[in-house]
FIDRENTOR-951240 format. One record per residue (C-alpha): residue in three letters; y negated, z negated, x. Coordinates in steps of 0.2 Angstrom, whole numbers, plus 5000, padded with zeros to 4 digits. Each point is the difference from the previous one (the first is absolute). Layout:
BEGIN
{type->ALA | py->Y | pz->Z | px->X}
...
% end
This chain:
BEGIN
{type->UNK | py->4743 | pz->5022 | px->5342}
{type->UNK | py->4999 | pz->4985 | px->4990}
{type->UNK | py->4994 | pz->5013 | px->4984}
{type->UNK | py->5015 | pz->5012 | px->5004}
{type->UNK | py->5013 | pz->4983 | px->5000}
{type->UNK | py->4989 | pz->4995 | px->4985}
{type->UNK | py->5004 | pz->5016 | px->4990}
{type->UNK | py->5019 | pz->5000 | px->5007}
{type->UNK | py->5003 | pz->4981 | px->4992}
{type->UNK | py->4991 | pz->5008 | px->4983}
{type->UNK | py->5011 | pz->5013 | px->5000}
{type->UNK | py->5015 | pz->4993 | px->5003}
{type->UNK | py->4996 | pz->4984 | px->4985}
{type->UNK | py->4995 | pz->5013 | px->4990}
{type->UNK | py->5019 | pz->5010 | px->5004}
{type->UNK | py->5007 | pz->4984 | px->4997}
{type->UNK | py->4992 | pz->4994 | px->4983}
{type->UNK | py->5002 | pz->5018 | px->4994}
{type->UNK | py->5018 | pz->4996 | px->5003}
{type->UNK | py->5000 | pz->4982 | px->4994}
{type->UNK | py->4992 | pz->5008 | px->4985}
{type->UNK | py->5012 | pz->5015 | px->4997}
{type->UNK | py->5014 | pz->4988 | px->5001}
{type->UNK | py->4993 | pz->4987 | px->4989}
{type->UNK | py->4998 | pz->5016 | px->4987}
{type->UNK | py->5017 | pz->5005 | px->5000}
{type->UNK | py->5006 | pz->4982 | px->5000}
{type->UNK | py->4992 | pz->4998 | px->4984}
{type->UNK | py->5005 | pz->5016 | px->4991}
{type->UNK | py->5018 | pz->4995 | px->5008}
{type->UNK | py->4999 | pz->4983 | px->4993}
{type->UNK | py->4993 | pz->5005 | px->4985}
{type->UNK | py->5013 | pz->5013 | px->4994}
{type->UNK | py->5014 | pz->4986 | px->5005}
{type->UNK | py->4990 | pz->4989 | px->4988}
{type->UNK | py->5000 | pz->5016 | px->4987}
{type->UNK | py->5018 | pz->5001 | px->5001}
{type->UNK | py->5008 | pz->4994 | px->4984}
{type->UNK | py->5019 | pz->4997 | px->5003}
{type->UNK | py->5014 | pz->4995 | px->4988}
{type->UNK | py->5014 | pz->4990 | px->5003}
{type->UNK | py->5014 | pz->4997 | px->4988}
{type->UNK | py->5011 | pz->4987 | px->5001}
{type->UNK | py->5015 | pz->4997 | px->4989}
{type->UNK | py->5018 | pz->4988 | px->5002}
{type->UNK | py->5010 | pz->5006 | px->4988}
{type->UNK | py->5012 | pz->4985 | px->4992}
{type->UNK | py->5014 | pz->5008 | px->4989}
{type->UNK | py->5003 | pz->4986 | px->4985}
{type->UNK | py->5014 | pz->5006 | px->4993}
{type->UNK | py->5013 | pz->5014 | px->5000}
{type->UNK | py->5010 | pz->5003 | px->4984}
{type->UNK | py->5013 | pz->5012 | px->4996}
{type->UNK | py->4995 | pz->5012 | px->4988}
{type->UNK | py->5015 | pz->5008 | px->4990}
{type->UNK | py->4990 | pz->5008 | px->4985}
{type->UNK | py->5001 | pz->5017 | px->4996}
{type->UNK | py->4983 | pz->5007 | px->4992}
{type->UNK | py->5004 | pz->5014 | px->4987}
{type->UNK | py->4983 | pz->5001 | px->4992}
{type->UNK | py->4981 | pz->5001 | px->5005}
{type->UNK | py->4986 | pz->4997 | px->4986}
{type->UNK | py->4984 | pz->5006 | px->5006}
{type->UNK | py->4986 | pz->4994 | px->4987}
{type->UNK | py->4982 | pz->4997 | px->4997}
{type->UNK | py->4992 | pz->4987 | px->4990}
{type->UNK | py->4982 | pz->4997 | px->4994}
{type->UNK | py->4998 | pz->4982 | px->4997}
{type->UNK | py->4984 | pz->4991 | px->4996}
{type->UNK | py->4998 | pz->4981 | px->5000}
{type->UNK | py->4986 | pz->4991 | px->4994}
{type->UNK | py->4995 | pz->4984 | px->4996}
{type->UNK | py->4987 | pz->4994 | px->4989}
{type->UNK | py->4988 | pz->4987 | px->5002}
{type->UNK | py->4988 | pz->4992 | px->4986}
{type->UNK | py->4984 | pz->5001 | px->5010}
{type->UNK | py->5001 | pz->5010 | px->5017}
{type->UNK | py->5005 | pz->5018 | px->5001}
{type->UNK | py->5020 | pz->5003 | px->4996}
{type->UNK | py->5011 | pz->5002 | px->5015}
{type->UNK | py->5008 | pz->5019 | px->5001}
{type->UNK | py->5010 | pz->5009 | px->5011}
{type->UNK | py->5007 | pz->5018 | px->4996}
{type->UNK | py->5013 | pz->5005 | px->5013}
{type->UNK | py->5012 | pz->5015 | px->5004}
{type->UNK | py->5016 | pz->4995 | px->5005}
{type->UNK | py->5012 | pz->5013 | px->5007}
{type->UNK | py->5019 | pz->4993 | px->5008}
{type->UNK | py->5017 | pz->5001 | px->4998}
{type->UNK | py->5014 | pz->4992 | px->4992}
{type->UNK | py->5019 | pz->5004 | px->5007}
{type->UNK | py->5016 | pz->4995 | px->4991}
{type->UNK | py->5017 | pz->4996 | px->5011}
{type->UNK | py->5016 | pz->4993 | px->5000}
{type->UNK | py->5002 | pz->4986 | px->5011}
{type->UNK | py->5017 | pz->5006 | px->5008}
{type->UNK | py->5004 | pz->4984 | px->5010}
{type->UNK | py->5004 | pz->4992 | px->4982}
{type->UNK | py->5016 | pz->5011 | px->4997}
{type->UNK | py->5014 | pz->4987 | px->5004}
{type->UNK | py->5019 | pz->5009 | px->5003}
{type->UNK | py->5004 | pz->4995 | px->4985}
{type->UNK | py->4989 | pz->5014 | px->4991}
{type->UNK | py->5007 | pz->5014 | px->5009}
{type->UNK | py->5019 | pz->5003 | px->4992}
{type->UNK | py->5010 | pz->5015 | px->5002}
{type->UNK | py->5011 | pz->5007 | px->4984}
{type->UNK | py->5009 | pz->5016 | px->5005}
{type->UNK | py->4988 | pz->5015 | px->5005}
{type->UNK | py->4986 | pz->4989 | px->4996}
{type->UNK | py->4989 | pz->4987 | px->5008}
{type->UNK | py->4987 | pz->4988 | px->4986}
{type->UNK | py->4987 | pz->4991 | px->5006}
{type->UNK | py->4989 | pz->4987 | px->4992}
{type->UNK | py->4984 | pz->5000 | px->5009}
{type->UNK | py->4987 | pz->4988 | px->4999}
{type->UNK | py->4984 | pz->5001 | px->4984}
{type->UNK | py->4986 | pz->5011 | px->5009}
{type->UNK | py->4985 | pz->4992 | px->5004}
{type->UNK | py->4984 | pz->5001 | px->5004}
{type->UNK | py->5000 | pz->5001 | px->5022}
{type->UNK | py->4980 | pz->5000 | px->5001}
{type->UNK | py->4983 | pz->5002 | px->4994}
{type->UNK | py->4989 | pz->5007 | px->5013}
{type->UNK | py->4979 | pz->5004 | px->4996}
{type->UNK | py->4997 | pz->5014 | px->5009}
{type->UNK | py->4981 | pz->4994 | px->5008}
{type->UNK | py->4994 | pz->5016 | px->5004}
{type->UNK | py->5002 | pz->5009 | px->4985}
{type->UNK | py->4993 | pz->4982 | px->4989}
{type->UNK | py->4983 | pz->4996 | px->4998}
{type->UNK | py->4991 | pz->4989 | px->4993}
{type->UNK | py->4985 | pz->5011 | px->4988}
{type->UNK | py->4988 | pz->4989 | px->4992}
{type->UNK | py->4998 | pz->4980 | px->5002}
{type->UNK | py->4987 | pz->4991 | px->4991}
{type->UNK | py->4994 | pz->4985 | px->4995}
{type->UNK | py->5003 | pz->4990 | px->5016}
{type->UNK | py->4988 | pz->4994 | px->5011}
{type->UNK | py->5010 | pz->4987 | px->5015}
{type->UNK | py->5009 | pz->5011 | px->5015}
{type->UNK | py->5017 | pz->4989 | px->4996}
{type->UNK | py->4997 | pz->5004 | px->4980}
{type->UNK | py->4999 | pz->5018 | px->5006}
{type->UNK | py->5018 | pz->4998 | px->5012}
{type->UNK | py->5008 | pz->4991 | px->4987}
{type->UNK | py->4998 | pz->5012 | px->4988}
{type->UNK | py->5004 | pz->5013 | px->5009}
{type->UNK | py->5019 | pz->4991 | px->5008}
{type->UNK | py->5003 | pz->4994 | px->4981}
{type->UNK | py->5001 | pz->5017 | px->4996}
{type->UNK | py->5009 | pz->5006 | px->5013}
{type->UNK | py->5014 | pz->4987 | px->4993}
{type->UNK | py->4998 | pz->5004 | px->4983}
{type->UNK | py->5001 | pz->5021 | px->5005}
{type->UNK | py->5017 | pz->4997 | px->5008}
{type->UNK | py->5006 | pz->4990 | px->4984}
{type->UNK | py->4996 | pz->5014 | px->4989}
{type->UNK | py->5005 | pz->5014 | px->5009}
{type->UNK | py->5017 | pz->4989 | px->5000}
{type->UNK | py->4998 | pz->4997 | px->4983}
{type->UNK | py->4998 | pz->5019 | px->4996}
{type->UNK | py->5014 | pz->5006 | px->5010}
{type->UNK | py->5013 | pz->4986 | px->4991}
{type->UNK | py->4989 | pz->5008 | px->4983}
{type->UNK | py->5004 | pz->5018 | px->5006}
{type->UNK | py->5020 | pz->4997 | px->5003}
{type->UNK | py->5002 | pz->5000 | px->5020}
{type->UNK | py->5016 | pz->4987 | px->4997}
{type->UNK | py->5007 | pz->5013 | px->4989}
{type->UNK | py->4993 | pz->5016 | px->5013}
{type->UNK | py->5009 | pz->4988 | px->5013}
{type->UNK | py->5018 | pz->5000 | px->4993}
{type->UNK | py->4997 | pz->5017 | px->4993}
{type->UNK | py->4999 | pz->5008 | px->5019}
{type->UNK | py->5013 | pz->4988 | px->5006}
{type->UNK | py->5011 | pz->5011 | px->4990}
{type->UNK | py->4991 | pz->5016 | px->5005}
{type->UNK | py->4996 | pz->4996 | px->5018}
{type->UNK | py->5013 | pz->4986 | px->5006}
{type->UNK | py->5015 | pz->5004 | px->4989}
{type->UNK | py->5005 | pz->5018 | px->5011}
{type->UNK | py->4996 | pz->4993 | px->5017}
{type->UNK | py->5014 | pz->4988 | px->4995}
{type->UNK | py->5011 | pz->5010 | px->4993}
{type->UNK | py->4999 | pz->5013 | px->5015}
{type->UNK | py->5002 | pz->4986 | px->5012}
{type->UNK | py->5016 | pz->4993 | px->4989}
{type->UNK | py->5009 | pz->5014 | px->4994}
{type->UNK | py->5000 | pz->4992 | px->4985}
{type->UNK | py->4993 | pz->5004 | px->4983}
{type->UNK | py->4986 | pz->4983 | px->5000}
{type->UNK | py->4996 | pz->4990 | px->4985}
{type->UNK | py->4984 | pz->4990 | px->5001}
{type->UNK | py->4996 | pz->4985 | px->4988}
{type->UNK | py->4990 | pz->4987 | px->5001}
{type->UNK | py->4998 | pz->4980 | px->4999}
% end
């Protein structure tokens, strides 16, 4: 009797840390794959600084490439040298919110106006198609990153400088007439005449 109630109580701790143990198990793997988990949270407040009224009309897109290499030389150590692809776009506008009533005027069956000089509306580096191919000479991380954002800047002022070099002021007034020139005179019913300041 007392063997049989032995074996019974052995039988039943044994059910009950065989349990105990199977839960402890899958409350490892459990925790564990919760631990595993990687999440990402993105957080963002977006603050709008400034709204502008943009009245320009963009009548030509230059799309350029530029190899420019920069280098710096030094008496003792290694010269410092950067060779870099640069691949953007300049676009040339008129800045419409400049035209005051006083340079539209009507003469008959025509309408004149003087528009504003073109300009330059922006410089944008494309940073996808830019890349920086060989730097040398430079051994400091911030060296290195100053390097590489000086010529960044100087890449957007020569693709700048090249598009001014390769007329886009001119291309600019040349498709007002082309491109703006009909749209007013289908809207007017007018022959248009279009000078500039």
């Amino acid at each position: 009797m007392i063997s049989t109630l032995l074996r019974r109580r052995t039988a039943v701790l044994l059910i009950l840390v065989t349990v105990i143990l199977a839960f402890l198990v899958f409350l490892f793997f459990f925790v564990k794959k919760e631990f595993l988990k990687t999440r990402t949270e993105v957080t963002e407040d977006v603050i709008i600084e400034k709204i502008a009224n943009i009245g320009k009309l963009e009548l030509v897109k230059y799309t350029m490439k530029d190899v420019i290499e920069k280098k710096i030389s030094r008496p003792i150590l290694p010269d410092k040298r950067i060779l870099f692809v640069a691949a953007g776009e300049v676009t040339g506008c008129i800045d419409l919110t400049k035209v005051v009533k006083e340079d539209i005027t009507t003469s008959g069956d025509s309408v004149t106006i003087v528009l504003p000089k073109p300009e330059i509306c922006y410089v944008k580096l494309d940073h996808q198609r830019s890349k920086v191919y060989d730097l040398s000479g430079v051994f400091m991380p911030q060296d290195r990153q100053e390097m590489i954002e000086d010529i960044y800047k100087l890449a957007e002022q020569r693709i700048q400088h090249n598009a001014r070099e390769q007329n886009i002021l001119g291309k600019t007034q040349e498709n007002a007439q082309l491109i703006f020139k009909p749209l007013l005179e289908n809207i007017a019913g007018k022959k248009v005449i279009i000078k500039f300041k």
